[in-house]
PDB file of the backbone (N, CA, C, O) and the ligand in Angstrom, with CONECT records:
HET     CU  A 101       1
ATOM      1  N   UNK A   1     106.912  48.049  42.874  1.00  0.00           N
ATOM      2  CA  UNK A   1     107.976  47.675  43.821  1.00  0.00           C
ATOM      3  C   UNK A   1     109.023  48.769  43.875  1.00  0.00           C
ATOM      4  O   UNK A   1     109.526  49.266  42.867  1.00  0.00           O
ATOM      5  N   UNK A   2     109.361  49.162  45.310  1.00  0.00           N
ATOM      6  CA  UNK A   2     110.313  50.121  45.472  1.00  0.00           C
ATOM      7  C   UNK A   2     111.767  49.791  45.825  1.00  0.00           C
ATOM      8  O   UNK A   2     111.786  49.022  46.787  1.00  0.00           O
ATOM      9  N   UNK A   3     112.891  50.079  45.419  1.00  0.00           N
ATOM     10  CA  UNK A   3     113.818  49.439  46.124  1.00  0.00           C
ATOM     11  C   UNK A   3     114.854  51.191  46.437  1.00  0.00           C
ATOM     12  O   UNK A   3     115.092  52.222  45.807  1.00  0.00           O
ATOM     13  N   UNK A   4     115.205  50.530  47.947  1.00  0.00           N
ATOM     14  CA  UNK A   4     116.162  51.767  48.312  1.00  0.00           C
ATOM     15  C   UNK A   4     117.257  51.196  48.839  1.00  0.00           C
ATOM     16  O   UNK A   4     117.313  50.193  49.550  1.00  0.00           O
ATOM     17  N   UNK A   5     118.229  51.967  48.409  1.00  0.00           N
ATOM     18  CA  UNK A   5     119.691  51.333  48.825  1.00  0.00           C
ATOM     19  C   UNK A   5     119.370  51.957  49.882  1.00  0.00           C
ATOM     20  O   UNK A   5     118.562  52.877  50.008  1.00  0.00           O
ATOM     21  N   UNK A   6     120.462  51.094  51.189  1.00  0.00           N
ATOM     22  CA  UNK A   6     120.343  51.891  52.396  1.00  0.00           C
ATOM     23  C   UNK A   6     121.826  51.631  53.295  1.00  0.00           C
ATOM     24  O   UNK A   6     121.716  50.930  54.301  1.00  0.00           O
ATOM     25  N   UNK A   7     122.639  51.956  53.091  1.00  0.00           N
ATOM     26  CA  UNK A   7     123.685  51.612  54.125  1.00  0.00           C
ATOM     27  C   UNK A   7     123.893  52.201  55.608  1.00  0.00           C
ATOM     28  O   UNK A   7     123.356  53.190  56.106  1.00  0.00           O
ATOM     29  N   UNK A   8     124.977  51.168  56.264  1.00  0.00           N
ATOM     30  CA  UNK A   8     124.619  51.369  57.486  1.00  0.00           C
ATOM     31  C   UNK A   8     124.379  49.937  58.465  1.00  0.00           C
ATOM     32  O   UNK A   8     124.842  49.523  59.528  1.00  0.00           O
ATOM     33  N   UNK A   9     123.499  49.512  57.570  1.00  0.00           N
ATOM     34  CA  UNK A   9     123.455  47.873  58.381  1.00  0.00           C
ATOM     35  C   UNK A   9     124.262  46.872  58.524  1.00  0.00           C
ATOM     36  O   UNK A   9     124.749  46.348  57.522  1.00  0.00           O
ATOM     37  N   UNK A  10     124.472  46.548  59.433  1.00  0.00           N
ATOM     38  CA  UNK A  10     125.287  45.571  59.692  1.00  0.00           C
ATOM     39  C   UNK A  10     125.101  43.801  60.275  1.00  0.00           C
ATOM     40  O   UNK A  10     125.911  42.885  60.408  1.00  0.00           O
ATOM     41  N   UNK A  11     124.099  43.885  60.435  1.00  0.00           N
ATOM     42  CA  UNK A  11     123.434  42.645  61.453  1.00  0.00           C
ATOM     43  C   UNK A  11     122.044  42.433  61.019  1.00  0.00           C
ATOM     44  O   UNK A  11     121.468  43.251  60.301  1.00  0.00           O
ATOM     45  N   UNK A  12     121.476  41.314  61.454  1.00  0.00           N
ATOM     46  CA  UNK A  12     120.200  40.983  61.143  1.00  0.00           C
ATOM     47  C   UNK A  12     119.396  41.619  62.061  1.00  0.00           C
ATOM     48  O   UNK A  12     118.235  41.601  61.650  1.00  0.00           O
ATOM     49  N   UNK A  13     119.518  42.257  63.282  1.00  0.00           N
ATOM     50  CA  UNK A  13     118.688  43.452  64.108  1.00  0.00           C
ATOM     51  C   UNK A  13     118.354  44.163  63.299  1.00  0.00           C
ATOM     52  O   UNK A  13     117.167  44.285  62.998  1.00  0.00           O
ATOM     53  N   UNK A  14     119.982  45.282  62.335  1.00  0.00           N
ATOM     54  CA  UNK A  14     119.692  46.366  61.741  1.00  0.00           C
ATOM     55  C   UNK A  14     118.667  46.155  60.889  1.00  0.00           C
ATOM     56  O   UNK A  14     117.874  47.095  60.937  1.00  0.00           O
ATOM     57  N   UNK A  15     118.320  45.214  60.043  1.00  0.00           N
ATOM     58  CA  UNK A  15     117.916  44.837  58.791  1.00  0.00           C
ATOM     59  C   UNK A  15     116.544  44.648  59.570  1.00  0.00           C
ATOM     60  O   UNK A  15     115.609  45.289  59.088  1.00  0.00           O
ATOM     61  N   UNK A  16     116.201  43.712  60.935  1.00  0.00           N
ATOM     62  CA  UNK A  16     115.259  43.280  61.329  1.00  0.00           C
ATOM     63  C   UNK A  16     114.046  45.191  61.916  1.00  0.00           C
ATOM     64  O   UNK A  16     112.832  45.357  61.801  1.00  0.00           O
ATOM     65  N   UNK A  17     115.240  46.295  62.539  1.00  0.00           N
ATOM     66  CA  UNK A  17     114.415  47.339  63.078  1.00  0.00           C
ATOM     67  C   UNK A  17     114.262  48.165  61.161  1.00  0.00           C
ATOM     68  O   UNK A  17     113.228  48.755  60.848  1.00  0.00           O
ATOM     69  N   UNK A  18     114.858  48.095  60.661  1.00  0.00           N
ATOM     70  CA  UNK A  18     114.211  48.829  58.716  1.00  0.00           C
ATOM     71  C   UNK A  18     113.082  47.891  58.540  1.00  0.00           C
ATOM     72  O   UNK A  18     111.952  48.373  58.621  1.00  0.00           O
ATOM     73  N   UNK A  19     113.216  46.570  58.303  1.00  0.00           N
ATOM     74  CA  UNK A  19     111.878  46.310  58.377  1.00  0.00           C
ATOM     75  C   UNK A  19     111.157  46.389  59.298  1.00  0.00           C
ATOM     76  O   UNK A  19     110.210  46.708  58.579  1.00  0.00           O
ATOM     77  N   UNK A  20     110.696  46.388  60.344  1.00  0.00           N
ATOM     78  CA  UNK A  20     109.772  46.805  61.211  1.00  0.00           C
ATOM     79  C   UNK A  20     109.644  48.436  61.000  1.00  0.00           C
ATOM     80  O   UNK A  20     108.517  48.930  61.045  1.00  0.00           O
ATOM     81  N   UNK A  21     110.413  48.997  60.846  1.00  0.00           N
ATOM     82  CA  UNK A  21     109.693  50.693  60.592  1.00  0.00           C
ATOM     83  C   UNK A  21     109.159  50.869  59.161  1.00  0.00           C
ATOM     84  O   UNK A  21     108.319  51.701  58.818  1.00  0.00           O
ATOM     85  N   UNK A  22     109.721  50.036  58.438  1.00  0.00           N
ATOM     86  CA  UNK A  22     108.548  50.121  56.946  1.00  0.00           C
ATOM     87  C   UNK A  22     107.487  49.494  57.187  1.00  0.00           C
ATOM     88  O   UNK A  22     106.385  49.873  56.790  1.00  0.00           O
ATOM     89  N   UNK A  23     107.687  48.453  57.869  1.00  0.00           N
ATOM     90  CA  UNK A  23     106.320  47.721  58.035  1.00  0.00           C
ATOM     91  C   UNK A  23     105.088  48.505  58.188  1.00  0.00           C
ATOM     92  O   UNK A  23     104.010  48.451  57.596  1.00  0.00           O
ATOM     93  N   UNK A  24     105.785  49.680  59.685  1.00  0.00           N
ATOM     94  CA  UNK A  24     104.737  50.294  60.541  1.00  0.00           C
ATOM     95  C   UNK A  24     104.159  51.541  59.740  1.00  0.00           C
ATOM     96  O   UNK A  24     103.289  52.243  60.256  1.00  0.00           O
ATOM     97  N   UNK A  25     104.681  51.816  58.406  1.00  0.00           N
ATOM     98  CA  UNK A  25     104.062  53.083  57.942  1.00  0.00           C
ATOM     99  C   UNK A  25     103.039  52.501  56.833  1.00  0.00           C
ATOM    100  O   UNK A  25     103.036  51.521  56.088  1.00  0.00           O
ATOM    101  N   UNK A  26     102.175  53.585  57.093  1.00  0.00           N
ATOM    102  CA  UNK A  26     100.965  53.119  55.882  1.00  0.00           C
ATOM    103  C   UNK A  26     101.045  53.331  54.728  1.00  0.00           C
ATOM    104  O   UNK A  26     101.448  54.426  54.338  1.00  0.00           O
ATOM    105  N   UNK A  27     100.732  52.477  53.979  1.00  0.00           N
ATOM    106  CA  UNK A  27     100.407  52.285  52.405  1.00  0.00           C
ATOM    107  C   UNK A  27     101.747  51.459  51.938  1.00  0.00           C
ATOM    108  O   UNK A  27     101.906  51.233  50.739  1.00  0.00           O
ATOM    109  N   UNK A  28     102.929  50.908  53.129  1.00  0.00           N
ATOM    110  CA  UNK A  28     103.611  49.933  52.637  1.00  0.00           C
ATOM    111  C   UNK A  28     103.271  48.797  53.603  1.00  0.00           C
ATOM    112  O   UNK A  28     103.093  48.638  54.810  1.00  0.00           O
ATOM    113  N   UNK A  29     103.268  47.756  51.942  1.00  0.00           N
ATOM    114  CA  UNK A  29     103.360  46.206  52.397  1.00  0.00           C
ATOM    115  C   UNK A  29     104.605  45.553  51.640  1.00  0.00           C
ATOM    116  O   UNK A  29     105.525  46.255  51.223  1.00  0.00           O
ATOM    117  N   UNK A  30     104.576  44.161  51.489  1.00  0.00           N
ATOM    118  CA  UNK A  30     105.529  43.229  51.065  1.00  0.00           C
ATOM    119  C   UNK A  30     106.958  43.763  51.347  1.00  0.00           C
ATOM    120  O   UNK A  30     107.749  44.031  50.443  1.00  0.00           O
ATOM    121  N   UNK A  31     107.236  43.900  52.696  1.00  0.00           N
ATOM    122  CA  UNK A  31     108.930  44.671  52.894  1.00  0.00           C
ATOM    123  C   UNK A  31     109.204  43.165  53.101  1.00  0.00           C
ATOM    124  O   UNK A  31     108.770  42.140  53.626  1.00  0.00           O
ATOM    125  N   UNK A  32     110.459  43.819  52.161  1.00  0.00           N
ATOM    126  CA  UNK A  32     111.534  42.878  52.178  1.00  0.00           C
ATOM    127  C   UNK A  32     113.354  43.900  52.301  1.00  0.00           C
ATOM    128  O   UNK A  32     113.866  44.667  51.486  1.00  0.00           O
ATOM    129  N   UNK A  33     113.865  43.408  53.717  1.00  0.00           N
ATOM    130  CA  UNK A  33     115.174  43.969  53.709  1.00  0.00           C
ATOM    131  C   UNK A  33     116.513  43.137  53.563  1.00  0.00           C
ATOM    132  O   UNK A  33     116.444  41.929  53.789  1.00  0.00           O
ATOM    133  N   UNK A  34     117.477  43.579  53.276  1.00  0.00           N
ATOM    134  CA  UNK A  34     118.364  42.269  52.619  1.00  0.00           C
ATOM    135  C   UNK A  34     119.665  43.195  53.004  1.00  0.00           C
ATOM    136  O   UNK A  34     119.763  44.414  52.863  1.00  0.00           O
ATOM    137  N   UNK A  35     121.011  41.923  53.732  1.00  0.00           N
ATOM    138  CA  UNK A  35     122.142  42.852  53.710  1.00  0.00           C
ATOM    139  C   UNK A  35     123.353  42.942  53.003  1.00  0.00           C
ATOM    140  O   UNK A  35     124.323  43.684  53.158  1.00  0.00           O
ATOM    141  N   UNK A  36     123.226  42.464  52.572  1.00  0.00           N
ATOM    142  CA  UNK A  36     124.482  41.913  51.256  1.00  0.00           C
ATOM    143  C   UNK A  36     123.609  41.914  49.975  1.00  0.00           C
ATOM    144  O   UNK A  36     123.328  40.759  49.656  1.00  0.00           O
ATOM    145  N   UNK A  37     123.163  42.721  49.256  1.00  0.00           N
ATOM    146  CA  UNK A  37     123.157  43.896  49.403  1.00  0.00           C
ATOM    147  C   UNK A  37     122.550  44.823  49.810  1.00  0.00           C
ATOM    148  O   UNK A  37     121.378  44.818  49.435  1.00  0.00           O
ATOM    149  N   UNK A  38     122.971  46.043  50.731  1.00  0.00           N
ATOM    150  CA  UNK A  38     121.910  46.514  52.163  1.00  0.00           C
ATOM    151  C   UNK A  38     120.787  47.233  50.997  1.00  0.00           C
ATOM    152  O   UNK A  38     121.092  47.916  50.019  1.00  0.00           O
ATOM    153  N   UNK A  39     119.703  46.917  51.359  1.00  0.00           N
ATOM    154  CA  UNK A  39     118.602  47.695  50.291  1.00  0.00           C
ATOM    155  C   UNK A  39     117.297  46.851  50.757  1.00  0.00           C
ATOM    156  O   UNK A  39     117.198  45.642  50.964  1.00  0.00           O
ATOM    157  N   UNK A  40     116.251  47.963  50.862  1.00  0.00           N
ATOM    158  CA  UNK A  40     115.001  47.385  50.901  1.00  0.00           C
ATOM    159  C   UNK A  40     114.091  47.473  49.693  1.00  0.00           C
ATOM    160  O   UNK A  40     114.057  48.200  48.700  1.00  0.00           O
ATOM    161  N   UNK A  41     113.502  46.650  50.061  1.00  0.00           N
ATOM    162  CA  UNK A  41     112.448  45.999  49.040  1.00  0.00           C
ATOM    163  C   UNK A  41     110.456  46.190  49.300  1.00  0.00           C
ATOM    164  O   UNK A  41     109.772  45.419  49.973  1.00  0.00           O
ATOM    165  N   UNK A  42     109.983  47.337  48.590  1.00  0.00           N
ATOM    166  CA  UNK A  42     108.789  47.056  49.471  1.00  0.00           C
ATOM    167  C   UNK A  42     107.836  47.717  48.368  1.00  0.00           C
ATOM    168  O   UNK A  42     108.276  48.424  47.462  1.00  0.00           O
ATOM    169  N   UNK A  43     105.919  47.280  48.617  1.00  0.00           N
ATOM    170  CA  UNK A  43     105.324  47.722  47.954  1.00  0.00           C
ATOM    171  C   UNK A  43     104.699  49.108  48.379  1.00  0.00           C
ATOM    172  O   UNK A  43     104.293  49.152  49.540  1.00  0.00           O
ATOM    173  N   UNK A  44     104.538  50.416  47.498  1.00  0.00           N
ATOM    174  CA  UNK A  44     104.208  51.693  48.409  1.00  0.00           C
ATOM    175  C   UNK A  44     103.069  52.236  47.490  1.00  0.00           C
ATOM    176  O   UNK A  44     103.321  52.435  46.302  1.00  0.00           O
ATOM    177  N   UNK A  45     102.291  52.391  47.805  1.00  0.00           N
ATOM    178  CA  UNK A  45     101.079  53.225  47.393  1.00  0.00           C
ATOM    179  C   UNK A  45     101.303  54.383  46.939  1.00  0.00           C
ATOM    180  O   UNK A  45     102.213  55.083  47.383  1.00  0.00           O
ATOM    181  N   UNK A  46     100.385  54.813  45.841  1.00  0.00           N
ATOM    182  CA  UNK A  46     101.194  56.138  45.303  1.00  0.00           C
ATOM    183  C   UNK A  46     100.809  57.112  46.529  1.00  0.00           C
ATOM    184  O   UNK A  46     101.329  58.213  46.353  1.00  0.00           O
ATOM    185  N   UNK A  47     100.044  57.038  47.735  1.00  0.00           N
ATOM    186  CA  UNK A  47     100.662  58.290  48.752  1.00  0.00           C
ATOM    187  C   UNK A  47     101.456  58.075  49.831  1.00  0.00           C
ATOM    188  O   UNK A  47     101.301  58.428  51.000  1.00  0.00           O
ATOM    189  N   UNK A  48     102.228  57.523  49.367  1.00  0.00           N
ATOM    190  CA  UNK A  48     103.641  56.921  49.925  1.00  0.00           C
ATOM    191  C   UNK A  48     104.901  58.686  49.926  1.00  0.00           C
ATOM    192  O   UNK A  48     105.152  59.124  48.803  1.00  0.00           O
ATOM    193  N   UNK A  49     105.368  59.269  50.849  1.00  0.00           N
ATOM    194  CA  UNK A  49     106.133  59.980  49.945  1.00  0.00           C
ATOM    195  C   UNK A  49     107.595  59.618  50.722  1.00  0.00           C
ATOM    196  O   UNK A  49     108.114  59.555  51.837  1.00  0.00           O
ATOM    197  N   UNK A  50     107.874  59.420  49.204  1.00  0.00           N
ATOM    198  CA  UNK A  50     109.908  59.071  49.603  1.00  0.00           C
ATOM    199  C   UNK A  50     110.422  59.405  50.320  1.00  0.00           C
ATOM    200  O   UNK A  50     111.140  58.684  51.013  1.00  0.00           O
ATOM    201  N   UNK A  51     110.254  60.961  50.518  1.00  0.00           N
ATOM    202  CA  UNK A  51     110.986  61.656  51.454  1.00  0.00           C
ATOM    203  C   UNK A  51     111.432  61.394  52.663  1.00  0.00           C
ATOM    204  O   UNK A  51     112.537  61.398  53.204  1.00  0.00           O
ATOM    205  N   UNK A  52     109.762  61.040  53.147  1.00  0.00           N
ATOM    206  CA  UNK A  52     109.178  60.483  54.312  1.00  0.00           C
ATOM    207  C   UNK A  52     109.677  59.249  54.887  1.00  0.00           C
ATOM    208  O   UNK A  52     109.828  59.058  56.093  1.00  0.00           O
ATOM    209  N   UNK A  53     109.923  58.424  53.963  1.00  0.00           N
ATOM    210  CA  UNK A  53     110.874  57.303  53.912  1.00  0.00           C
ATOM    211  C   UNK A  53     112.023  57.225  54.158  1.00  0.00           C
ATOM    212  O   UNK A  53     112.286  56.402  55.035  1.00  0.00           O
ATOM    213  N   UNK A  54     112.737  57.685  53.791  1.00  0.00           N
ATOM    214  CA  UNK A  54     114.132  58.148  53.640  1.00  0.00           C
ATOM    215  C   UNK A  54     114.162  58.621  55.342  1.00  0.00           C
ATOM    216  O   UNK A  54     114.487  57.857  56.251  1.00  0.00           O
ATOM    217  N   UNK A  55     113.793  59.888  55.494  1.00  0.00           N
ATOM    218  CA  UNK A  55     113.782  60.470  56.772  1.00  0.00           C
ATOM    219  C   UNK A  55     113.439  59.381  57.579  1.00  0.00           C
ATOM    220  O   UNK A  55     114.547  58.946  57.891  1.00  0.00           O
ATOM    221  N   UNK A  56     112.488  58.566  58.191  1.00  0.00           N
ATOM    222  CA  UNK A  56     112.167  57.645  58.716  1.00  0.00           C
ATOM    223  C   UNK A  56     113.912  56.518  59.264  1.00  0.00           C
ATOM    224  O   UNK A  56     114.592  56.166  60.228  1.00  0.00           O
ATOM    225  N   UNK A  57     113.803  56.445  57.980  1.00  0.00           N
ATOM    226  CA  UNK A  57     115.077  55.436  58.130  1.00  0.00           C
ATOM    227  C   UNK A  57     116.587  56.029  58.586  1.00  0.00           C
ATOM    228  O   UNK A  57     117.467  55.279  59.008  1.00  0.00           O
ATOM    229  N   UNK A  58     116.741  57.328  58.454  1.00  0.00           N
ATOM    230  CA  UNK A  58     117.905  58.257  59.011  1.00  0.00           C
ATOM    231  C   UNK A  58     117.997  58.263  60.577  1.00  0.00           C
ATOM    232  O   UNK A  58     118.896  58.108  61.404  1.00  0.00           O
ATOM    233  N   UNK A  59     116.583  58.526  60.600  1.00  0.00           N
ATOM    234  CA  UNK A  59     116.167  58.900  62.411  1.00  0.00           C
ATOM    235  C   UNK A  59     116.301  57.596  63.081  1.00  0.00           C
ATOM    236  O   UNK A  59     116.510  57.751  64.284  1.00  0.00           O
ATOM    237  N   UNK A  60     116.254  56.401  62.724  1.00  0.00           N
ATOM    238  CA  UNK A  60     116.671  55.567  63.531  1.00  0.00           C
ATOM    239  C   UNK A  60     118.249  54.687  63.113  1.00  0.00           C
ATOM    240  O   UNK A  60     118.565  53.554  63.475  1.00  0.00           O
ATOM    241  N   UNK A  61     118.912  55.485  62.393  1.00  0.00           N
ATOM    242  CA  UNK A  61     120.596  55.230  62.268  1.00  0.00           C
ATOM    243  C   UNK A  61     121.477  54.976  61.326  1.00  0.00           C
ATOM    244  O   UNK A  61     122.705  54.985  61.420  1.00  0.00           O
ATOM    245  N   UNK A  62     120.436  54.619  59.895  1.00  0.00           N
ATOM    246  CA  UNK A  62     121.057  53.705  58.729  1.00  0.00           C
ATOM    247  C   UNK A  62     121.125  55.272  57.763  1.00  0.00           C
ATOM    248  O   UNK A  62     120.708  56.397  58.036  1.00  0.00           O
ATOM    249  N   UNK A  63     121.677  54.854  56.837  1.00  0.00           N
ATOM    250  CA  UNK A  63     122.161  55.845  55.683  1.00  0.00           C
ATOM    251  C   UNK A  63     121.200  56.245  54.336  1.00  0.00           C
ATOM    252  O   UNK A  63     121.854  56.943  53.561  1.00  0.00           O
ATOM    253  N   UNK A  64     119.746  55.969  53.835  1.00  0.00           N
ATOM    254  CA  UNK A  64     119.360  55.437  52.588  1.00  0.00           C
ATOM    255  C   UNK A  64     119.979  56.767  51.616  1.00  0.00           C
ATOM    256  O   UNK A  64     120.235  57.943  51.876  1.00  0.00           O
ATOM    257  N   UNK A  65     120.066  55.984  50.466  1.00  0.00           N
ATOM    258  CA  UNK A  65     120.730  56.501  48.961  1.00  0.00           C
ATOM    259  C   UNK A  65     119.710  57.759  49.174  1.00  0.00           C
ATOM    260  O   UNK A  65     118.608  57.705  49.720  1.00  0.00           O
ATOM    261  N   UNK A  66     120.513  59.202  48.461  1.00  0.00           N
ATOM    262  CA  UNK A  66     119.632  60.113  47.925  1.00  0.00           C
ATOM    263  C   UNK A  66     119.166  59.532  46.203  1.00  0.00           C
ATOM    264  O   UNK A  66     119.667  58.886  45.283  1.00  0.00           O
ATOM    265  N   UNK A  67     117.802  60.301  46.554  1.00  0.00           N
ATOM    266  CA  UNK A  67     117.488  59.819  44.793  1.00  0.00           C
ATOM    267  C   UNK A  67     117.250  60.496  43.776  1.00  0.00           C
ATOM    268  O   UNK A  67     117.071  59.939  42.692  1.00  0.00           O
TER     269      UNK A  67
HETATM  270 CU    CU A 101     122.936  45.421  63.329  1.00  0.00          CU2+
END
């Protein structure tokens, strides 16, 4: 289980489009996004790469933690 802080969200959209873009990348399942406290929750395959993640979630508006 991965968890990434991510700020930025504000609403159940924001929270609703992070999960839908983790959803849509491969080798993650079980997303779970939460806003109080903003951070997702998800399972990633080890060829998952963070980076990739991170970037993902920038390009459509939210903040995630460097790690
Ligand atoms: Cu919002």
């Amino acid at each position: 289980m991965a968890v990434l802080k991510i700020s930025g969200m504000s609403c159940n959209h924001c929270t609703g489009s992070v999960s839908k873009l983790l959803q849509s990348m491969p080798g993650i399942s079980n997303v779970q996004v939460s806003l109080d406290p903003g951070q997702a929750e998800f399972d990633a395959a080890d060829t998952v790469d963070m980076n990739s993640v991170r970037e993902a979630i920038r390009k459509i508006g939210f903040e995630p933690e460097q790690a």
